[in-house]
C-alpha positions in Angstrom: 30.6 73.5 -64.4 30.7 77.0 -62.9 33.4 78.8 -61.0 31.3 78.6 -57.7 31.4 74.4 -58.1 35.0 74.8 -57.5 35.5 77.2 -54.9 34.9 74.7 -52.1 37.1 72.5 -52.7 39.9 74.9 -53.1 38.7 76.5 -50.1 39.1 73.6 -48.3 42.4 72.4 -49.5 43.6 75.7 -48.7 42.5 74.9 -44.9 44.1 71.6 -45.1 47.3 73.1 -46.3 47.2 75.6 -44.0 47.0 73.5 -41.2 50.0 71.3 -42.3 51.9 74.8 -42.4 50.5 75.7 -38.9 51.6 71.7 -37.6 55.6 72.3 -39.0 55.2 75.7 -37.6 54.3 73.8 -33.9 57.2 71.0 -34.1 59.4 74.1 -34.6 58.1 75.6 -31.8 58.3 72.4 -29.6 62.0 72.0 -31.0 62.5 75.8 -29.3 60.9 74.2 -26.4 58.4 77.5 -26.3 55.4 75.0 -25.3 52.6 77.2 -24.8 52.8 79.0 -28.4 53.3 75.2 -29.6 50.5 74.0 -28.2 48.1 77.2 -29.4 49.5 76.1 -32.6 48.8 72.7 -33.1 45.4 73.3 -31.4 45.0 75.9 -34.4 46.2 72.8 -36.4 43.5 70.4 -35.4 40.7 72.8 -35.5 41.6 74.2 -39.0 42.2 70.5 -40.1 39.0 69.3 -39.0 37.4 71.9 -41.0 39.0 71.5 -44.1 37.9 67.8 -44.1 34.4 68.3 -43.2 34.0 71.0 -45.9 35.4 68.4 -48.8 33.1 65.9 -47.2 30.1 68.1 -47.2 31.1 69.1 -50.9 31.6 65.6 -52.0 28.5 64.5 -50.7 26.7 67.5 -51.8 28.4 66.9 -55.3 27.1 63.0 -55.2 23.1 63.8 -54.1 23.2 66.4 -57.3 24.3 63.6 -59.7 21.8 61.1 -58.0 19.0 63.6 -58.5 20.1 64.3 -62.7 20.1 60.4 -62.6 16.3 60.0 -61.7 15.1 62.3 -63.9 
């Protein structure tokens, strides 16, 4: 296993961490009931979520049609 086989995954853990940061970082902002900059921020949330996910996903299932293929040989 190479370096680049990893770096995917820890990208997108960072993303998902990241957007758990960027959530708390929203409640406080609701708390402060600044609504605009909360809302910008859980939107960030969502979007960076959503990406974070997808990229594990796409790595997983990238990661599963490589072990089918060494299989078949």
């Amino acid at each position: 296993m190479a370096f680049k086989d990893y770096l995917t995954p820890a990208v997108g853990v960072a993303l998902i961490a990241f957007s758990l940061y960027v959530f708390y970082v929203g409640i406080a902002l609701m708390m402060g009931r600044d609504v605009p900059s909360s809302l910008l921020s859980v939107l960030i949330g969502f979007t960076t979520l959503g990406g974070g996910v997808t990229l594990l996903r796409a790595w997983a299932l990238s990661r599963a049609c490589v072990k089918g293929d060494e299989e078949t040989r």
